[in-house]
C-alpha positions as CSV (number, residue, x, y, z in Angstrom):
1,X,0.0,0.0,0.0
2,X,2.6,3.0,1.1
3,X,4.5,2.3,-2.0
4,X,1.5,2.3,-4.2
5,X,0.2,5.4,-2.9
6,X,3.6,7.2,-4.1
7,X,5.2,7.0,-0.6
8,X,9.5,6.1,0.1
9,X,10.3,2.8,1.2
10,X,13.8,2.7,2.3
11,X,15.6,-0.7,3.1
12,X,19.1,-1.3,4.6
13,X,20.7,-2.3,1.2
14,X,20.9,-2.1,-2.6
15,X,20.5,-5.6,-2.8
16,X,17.1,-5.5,-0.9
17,X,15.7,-2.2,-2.7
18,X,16.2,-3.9,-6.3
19,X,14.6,-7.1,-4.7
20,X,11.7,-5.1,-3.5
21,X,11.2,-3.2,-7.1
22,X,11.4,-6.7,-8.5
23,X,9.2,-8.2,-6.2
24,X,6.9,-5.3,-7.1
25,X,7.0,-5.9,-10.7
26,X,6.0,-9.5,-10.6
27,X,3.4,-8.5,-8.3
28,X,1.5,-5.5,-10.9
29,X,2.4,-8.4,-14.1
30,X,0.3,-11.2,-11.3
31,X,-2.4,-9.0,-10.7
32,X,-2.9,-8.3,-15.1
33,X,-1.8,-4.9,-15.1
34,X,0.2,-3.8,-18.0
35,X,1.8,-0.3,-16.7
36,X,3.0,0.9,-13.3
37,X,5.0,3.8,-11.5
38,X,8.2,2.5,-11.1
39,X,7.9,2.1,-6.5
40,X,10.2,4.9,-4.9
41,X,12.7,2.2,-3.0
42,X,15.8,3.2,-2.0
43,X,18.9,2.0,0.4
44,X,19.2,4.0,3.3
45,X,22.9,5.7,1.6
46,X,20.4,6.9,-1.3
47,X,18.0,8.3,0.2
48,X,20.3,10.6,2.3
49,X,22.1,11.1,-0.9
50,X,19.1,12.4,-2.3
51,X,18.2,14.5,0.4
52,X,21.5,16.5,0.8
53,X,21.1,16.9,-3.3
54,X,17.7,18.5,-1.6
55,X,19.1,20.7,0.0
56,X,21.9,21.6,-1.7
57,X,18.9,23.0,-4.5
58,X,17.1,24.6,-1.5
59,X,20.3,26.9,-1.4
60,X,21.0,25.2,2.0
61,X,25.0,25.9,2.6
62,X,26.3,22.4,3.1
63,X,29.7,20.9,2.8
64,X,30.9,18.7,0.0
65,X,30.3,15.2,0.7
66,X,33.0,12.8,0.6
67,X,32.8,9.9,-1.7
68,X,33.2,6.3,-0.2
69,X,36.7,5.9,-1.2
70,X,37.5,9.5,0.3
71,X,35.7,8.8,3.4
72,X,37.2,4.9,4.1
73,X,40.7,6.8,3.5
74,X,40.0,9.8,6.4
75,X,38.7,6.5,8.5
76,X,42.1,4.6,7.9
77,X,43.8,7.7,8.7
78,X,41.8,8.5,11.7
79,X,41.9,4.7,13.1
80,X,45.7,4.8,12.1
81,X,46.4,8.2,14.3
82,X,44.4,6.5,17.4
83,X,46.3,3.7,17.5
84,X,49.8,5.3,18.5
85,X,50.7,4.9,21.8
86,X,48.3,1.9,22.0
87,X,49.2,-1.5,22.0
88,X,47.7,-2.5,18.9
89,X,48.7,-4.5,16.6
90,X,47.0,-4.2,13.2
91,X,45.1,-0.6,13.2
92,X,43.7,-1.4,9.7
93,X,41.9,-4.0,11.4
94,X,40.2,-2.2,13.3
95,X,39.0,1.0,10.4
96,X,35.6,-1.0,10.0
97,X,34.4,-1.9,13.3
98,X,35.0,1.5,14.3
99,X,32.8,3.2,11.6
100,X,30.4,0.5,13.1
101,X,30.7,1.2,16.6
102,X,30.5,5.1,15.6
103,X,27.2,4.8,13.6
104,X,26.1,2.4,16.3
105,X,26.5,5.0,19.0
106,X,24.7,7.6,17.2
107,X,22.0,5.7,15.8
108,X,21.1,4.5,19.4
109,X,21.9,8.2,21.1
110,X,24.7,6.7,23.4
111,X,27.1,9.1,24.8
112,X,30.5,8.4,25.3
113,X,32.2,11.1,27.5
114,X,35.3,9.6,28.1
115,X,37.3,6.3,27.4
116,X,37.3,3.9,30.2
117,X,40.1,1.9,28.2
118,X,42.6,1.0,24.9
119,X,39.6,0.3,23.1
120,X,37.1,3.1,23.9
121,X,40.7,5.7,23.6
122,X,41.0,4.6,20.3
123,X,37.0,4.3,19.1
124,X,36.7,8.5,20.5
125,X,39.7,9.0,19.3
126,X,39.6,7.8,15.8
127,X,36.1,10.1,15.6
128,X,37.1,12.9,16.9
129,X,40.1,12.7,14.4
130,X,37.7,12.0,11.7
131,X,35.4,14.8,12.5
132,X,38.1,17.3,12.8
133,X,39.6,16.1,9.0
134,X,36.2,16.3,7.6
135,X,36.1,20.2,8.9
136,X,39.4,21.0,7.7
137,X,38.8,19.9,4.4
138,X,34.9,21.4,4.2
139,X,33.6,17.7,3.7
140,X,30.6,16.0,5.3
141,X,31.4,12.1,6.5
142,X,28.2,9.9,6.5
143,X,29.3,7.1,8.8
144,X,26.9,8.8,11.2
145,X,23.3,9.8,9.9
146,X,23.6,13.0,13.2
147,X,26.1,14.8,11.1
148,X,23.9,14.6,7.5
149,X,20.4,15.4,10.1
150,X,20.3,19.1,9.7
151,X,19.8,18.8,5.7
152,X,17.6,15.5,6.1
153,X,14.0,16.3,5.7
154,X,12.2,13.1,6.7
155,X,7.9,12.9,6.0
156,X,4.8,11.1,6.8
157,X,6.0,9.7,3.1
158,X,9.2,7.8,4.3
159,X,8.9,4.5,5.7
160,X,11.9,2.7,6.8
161,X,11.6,-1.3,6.6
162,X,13.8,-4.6,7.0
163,X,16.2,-2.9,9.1
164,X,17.4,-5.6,11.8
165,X,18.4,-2.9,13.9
166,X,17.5,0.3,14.2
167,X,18.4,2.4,17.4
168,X,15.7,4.1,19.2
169,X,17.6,7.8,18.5
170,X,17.3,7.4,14.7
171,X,13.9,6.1,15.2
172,X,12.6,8.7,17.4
173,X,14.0,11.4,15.1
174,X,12.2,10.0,12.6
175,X,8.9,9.6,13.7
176,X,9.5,13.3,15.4
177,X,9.6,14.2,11.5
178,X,5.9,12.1,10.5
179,X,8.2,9.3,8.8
180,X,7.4,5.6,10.4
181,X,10.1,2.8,10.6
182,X,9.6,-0.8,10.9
183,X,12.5,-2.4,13.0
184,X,12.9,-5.8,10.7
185,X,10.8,-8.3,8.6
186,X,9.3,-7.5,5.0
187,X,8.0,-4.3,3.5
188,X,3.8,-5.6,4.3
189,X,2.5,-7.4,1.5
190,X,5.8,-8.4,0.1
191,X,5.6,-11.9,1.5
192,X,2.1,-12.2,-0.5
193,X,3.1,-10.6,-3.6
194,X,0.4,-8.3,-3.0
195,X,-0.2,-5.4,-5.7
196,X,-1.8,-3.7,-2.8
197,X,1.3,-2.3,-1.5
């Protein structure tokens, strides 16, 4: 139904929107119908993508965002810089689970005031780091949806689905906004092949 009706479905992966649009498809062919609006599905990177494009045509002053490669680079570097004076053995190791652990703690409105060891030294450290690189160059990281949210305009439109996790400060932030989020499972009537989406 909320993709029928013109409204966003965003999913947690690229994979999962195109399965969604296919799964669409099949279901408007099943039900005899000959034409369709392509169904507005998007990963969750797109549809932040799109909204800083948004604003960027709103005249909104925004930084330049960095590319993937760009921003895996400034997390290296970051993770790298962390690690000195630290007994760690392979930083590089470590330059994914801390973009984890920094969109983790964001998305579920942790706080982290201060380390309380090696591990929690290097995971503030590495974002401050980050954070401080992406100001110096004028560049907007998107590890963390909190430092895109200013130019993000969520709406009674958006619907967020199949996410296994979804921490309660993204979630709250979005239904603050109208926009509705459903914490795992299929997009409703997916598992039917409903056209009644």
């Amino acid at each position: 139904m909320h993709i029928e009706r013109g409204g966003t479905l965003v999913v947690p992966s690229r994979q999962r929107a195109t399965a969604v649009r296919l799964a669409y498809s099949s279901a408007m062919l099943a039900a005899g119908r000959a034409v369709w609006n392509s169904p507005d599905v998007l990963p969750w990177s797109a549809w932040v993508e799109r909204e800083l494009d948004a604003a960027r045509a709103r005249g909104e002053s925004l930084a330049r965002r960095l590319s993937a490669p760009e921003e895996w680079l400034l997390w290296r570097d970051s993770v790298r810089e962390a690690c000195d004076g630290h007994d760690v053995l392979m930083p590089d190791a470590l330059i994914e689970p801390v973009r984890r652990a920094v969109a983790r703690l964001d998305d579920y409105g942790l706080p982290l005031p201060r380390a309380v060891g090696a591990e929690s030294a290097v995971l503030l450290q590495a974002r401050a780091a980050f954070r401080r690189r992406c100001a110096e160059l004028g560049a907007l990281g998107t590890t963390s949806w909190q430092d895109c949210a200013a130019h993000l305009r969520p709406s009674p439109q958006l619907l967020l689905a199949g996410f296994a996790a979804l921490g309660p400060a993204r979630q709250q932030w979005l239904e603050q906004h109208g926009a509705r989020a459903r914490a795992s499972g299929a997009p409703a009537g997916l598992a039917r092949r409903s056209p009644h989406w």
